[in-house]
C-alpha positions in Angstrom: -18.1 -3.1 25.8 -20.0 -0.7 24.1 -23.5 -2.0 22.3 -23.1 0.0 18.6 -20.7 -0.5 16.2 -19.2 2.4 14.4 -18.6 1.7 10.7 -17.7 4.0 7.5 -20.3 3.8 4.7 -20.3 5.2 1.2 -22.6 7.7 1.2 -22.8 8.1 -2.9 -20.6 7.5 -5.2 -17.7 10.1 -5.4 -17.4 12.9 -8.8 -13.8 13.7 -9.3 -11.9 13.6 -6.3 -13.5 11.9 -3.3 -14.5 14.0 -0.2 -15.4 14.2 3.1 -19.4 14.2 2.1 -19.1 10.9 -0.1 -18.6 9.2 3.4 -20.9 8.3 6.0 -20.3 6.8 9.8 -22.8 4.7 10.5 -23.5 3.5 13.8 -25.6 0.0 14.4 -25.9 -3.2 17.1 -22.7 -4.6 17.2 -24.2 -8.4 15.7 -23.8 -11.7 17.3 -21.4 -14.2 16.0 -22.3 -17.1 14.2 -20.5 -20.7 13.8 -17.1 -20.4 13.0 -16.9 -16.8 13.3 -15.5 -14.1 15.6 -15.4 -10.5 17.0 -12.9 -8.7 16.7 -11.9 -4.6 18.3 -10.1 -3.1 15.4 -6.8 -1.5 16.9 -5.1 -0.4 13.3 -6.4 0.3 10.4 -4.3 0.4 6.9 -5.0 3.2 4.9 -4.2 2.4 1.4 -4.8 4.0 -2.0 -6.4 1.1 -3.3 -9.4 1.4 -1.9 -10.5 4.8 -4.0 -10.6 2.5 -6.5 -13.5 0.4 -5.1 -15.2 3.3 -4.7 -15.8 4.6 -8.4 -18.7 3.4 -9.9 -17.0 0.5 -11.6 -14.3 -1.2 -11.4 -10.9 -2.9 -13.8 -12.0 -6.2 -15.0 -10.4 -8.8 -12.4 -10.6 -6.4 -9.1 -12.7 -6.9 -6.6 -16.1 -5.4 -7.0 -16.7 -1.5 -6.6 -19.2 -1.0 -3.2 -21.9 0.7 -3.2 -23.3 3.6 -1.7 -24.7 2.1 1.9 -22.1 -0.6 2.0 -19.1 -0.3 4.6 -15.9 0.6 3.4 -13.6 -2.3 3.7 -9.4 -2.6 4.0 -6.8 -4.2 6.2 -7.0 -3.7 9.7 -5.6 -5.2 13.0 -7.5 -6.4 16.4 -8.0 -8.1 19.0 -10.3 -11.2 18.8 -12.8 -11.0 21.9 -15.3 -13.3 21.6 -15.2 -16.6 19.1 -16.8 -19.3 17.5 -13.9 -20.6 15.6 -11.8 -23.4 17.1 -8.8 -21.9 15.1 -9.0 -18.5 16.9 -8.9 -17.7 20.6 -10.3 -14.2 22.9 -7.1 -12.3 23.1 -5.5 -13.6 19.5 -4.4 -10.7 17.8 -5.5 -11.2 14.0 -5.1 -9.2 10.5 -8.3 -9.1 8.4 -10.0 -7.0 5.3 -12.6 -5.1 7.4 -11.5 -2.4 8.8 -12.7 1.1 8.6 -15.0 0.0 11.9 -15.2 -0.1 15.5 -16.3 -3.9 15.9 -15.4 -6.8 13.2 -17.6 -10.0 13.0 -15.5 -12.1 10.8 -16.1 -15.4 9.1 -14.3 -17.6 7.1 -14.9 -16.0 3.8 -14.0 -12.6 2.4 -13.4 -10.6 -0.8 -10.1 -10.8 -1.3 -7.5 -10.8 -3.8 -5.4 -13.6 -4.2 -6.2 -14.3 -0.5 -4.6 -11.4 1.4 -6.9 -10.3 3.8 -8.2 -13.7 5.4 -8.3 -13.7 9.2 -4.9 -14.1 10.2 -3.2 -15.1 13.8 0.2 -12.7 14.1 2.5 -13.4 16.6 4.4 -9.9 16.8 7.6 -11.3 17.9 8.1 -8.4 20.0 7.6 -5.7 17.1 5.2 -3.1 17.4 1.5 -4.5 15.8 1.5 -1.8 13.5 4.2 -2.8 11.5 2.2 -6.3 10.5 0.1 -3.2 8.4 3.5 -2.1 6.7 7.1 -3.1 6.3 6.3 -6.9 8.1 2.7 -7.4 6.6 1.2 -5.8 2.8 3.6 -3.2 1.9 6.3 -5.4 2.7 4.9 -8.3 0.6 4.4 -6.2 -2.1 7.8 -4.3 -2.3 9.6 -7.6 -1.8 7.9 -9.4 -4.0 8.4 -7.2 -6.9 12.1 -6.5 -6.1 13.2 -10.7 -5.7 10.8 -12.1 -8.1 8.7 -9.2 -11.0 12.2 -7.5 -11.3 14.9 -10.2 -10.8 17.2 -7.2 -8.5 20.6 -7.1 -9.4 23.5 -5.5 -7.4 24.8 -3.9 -11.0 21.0 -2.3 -11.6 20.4 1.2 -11.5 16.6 1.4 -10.4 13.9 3.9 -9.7 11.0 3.8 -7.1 8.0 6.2 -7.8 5.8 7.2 -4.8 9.8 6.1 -3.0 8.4 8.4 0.2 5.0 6.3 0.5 4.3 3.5 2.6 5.2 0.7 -0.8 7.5 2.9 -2.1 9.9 3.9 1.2 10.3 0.1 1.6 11.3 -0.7 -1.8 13.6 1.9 -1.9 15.4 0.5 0.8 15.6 -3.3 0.4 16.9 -2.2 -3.2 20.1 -0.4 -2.0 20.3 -2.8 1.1 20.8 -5.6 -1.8 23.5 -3.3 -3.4 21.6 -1.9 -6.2 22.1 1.9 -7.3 18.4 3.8 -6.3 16.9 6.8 -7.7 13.6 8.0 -5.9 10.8 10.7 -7.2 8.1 12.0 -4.8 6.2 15.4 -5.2 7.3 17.3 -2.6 10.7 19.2 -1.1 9.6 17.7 2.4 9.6 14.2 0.7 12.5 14.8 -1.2 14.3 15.8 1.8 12.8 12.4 3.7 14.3 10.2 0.8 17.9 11.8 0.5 18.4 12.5 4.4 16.5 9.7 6.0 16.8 7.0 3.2 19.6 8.1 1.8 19.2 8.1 -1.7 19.4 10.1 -5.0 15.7 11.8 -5.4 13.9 14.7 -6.9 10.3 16.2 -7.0 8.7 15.3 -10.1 7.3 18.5 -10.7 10.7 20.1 -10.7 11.6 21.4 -13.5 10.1 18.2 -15.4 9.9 14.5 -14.8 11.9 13.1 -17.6 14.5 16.0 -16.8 15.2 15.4 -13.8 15.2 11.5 -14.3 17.4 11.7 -16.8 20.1 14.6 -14.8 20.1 11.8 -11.8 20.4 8.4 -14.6 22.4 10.0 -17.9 22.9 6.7 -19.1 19.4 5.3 -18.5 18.0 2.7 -15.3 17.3 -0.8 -15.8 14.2 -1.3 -13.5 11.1 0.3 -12.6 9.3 0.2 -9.9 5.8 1.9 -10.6 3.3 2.6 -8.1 2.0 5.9 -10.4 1.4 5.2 -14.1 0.8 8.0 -16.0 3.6 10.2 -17.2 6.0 8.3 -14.6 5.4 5.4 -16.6 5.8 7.2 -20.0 9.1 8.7 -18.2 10.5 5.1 -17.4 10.1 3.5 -20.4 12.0 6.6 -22.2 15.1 6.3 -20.0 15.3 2.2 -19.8 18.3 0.5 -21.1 17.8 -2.3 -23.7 15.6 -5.1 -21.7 14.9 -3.0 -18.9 12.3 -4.5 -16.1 8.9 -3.0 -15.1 7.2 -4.0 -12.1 3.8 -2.6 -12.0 1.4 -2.9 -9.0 -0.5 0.8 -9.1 -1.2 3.8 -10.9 -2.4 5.8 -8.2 -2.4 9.3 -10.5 -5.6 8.2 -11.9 -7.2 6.8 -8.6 -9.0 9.9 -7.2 -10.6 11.1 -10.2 -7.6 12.8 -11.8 -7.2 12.5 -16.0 -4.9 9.3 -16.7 -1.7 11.5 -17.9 1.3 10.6 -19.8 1.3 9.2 -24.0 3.8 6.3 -23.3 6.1 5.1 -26.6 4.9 1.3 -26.4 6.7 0.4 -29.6 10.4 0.8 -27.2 8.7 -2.8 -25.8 9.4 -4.3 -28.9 12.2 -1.8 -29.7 14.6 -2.1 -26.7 12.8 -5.3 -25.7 11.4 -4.0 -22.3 9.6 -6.4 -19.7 6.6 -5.3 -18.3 4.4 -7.6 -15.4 1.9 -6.3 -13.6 1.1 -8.1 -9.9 -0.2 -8.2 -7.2 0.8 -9.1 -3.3 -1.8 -11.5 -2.7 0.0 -13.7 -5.6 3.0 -14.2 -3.6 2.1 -14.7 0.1 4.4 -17.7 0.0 7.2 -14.9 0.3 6.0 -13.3 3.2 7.9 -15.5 5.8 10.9 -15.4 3.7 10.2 -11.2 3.4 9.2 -11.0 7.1 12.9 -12.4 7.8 14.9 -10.2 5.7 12.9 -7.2 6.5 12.7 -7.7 10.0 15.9 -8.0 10.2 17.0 -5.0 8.7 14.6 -2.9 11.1 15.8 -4.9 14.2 19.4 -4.3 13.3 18.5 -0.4 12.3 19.8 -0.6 9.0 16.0 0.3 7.9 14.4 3.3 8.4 10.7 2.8 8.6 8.2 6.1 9.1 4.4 6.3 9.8 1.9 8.9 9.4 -0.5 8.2 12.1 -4.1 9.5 12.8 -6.3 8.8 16.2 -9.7 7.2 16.3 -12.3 5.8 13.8 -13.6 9.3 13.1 -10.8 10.4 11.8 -10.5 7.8 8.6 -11.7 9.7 5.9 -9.2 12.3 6.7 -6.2 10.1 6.7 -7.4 9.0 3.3 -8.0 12.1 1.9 -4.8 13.3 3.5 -2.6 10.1 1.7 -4.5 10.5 -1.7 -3.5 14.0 -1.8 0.2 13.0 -1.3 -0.1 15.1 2.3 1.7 12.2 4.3 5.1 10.2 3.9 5.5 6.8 5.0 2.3 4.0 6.3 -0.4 5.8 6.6 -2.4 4.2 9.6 -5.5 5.2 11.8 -5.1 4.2 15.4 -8.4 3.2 17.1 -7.2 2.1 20.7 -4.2 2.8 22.6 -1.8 0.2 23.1 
């Protein structure tokens, strides 16, 4: 085993967009474990937009605090547990945990988390591929099932649209939506994506950007949609709440056009709330983790049976983080977004 650690810091805190220079690998003593912890060797890492929000200066009131320059970037990762201290976790255990973006993991019992996602976690694959415990069987999952069964009550007579429906979130959404029999629009911003959702996913779509968002919205819905599933904000959300029926559904869990330093975009009408009596929840995974066995079996399902189609954008090796970030922020990559440490 090698001595150092590798780890991503923040080198200062990013202006506008982040870059490559706002980040720093680090490289230090890989530490000894205490009681009740453990080592883990990352294998996967998540590479999720909701980390650019930790690190901006601040942060929304009732997030998780924004880290600071010298601090290691955190997010969900995958590894193997090789040494331990912890009667509840054994060498060899494969486990999902909140600190990634490194080589080596000493884990305790505690963690910044949200709602509790992220705590050391034992998976037993079940014969799937790790990776997917990152996306359609672990978070991304969670998240687009739980605002599909529960934020937005899915009916088979709804006509609903998935932003970001190309992403890691959004792909999955899109899909247990028309698996349950519901009519699905998807938007993405870019012909390659387009092309992903209507050939490989199999639904209606069309690039935001072309001609205009509520245009094409309203060409592919003439007679409006009745959920929302929003992982932009911005004008997409402005767009949505123009072409909802009378009490229409929102389910809100990002806004990532105003993550990396981009101006918030989009003058939403909020008086159609009261007007067309809209519903409008914003939520987050780690509020439902109750569903994820119930999610894990419909999902997994649909993947083992083929009936899902499930795509990954993957990058090799620690030192190439920062990239895959940059690379998902900029909307360069379709599907998970993942950084591969070790081979299999």
């Amino acid at each position: 085993m090698p001595r150092t650690n590798r780890q991503w810091s923040l080198a200062r805190t990013p202006r506008g967009r982040l870059t490559t220079d706002d980040l720093a690998l680090v490289e230090s003593p890989i530490p000894q474990i205490g009681p009740n912890e453990i080592l883990v060797r990352n294998t996967w890492l998540s590479i999720d937009p909701s980390i650019r929000i930790r690190l901006s200066s601040t942060t929304p009131l009732g997030y998780l605090p924004p880290i600071r320059p010298g601090e290691p970037l955190v997010g969900l990762a995958l590894g193997t547990v090789i040494d331990t201290r912890n009667p509840d976790f054994a060498v060899g255990d494969l486990v999902s945990h909140i600190f990634g973006f490194r080589d080596y993991a000493v884990i305790g019992t505690r963690a910044d988390t949200i709602g509790g996602y992220g705590l050391p976690t034992r998976i037993d694959t079940r014969g799937m591929p790790p990776q997917w415990y990152l996306g359609p069987l672990g978070s991304s999952g969670l998240t687009a099932y739980a605002a599909l069964t529960e934020v937005l009550q899915l009916r088979q007579e709804d006509t609903v649209w998935v932003s970001a429906a190309a992403g890691g979130v959004g792909a999955i959404a899109a899909q247990i939506a028309k698996l349950r029999g519901a009519t699905v629009l998807g938007s993405a911003g870019r012909a390659d994506k387009v092309e992903f959702l209507r050939q490989e996913l199999g639904i209606a779509a069309f690039d935001y950007h072309d001609p205009t968002l509520h245009e094409s919205l309203a060409e592919l819905a003439p007679d409006g949609i009745d959920a929302y599933f929003d992982n932009v904000g911005g004008d997409h959300l402005a767009a949505a709440m123009d072409n909802l029926r009378p009490r229409g559904r929102i389910a809100v869990c990002g806004a990532v056009s105003g993550y990396d330093g981009a101006p918030h975009s989009g003058n939403p009408d909020l008086f159609q709330i009261v007007s067309k009596e809209l519903r409008i929840q914003g939520f987050r995974a780690g509020s439902y983790n109750h569903l994820e066995g119930s999610m894990r079996q419909e999902v997994g399902g649909y993947l083992t049976a083929g009936d899902m189609v499930y795509h990954e954008t993957i990058f090799d090796d620690l030192t190439q983080a920062p990239t895959a970030l940059l690379a998902m922020l900029a909307g360069k990559t379709i599907g998970k977004t993942l950084c591969r440490l070790t081979s299999e």
